[in-house]
N, C-alpha and C positions, 0 to 999 in steps of 0.2 A: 658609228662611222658610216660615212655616205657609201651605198654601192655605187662602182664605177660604172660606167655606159658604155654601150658596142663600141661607140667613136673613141672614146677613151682606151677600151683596151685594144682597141688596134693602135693606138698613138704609143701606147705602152710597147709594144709587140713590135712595133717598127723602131723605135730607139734602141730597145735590148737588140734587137737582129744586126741594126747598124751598127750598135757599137761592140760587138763580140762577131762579126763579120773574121771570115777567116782570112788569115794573113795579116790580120792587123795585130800590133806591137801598143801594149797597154801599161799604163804608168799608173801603177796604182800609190793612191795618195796614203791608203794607210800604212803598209807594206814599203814604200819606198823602192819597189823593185817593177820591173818590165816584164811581161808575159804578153808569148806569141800563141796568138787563137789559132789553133790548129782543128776544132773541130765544132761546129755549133748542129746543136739538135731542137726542134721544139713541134709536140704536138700541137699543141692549143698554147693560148696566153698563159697557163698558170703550169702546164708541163713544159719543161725545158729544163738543158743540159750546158755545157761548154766544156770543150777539153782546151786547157793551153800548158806551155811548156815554160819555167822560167827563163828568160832568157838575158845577155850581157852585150854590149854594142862593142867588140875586139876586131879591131882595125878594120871600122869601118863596117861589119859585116853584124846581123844576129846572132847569137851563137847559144845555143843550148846549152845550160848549165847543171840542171835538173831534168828526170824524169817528167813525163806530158802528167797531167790529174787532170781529175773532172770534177764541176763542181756546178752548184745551184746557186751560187751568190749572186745579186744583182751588183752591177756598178755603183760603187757612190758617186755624190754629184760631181765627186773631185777628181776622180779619175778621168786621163785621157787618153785619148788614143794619140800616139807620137808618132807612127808611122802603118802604111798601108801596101797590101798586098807582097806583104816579106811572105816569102817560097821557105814552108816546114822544114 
C-alpha cells in the first residue's frame, strides 16, 4: 500500500474535521440512525476522537435519545450530514 503525502493527509484531516464538525446532525448509512456531534478532538491526522449523541427529529426539534459515546470510527462514503450547527 502507497504511503499518503502531507497534501493528502491534510485533505484527509480537513474532511474528517468537516464532517464531524460540532452541531452537526449525521445520518449514518449503516446504522440507519442520526447522531449529533457534540464534541470533536484531534491531535495530528492519525490521533482523533468524536463524541456524539444518538439523536430523533420530535416536532421539529433534535432530541436526545441516548447517552453522548465516543468513538474513532471514520465516516463512510454514505454517510451524511442532514443538518448543521443544531445546539447540544
Amino acid at each position: 500500500m502507497a504511503r499518503i503525502t502531507k497534501a493528502q493527509a491534510q485533505e484527509i484531516h480537513a474532511a474528517r474535521a468537516a464532517h464531524f464538525a460540532v452541531g452537526n446532525v449525521i445520518l449514518s448509512s449503516y446504522w440507519g440512525e442520526h447522531s449529533l456531534v457534540t464534541a470533536y478532538n484531534e491531535t495530528d491526522c492519525s490521533t482523533w476522537s468524536v463524541t456524539v449523541q444518538k439523536v430523533k427529529l420530535i416536532d421539529g426539534q433534535w432530541t436526545a435519545v441516548e447517552p453522548a459515546r465516543t468513538h474513532r470510527t471514520d465516516a463512510d462514503r454514505q454517510d451524511r450530514v442532514v443538518a448543521q450547527g443544531v445546539a447540544a
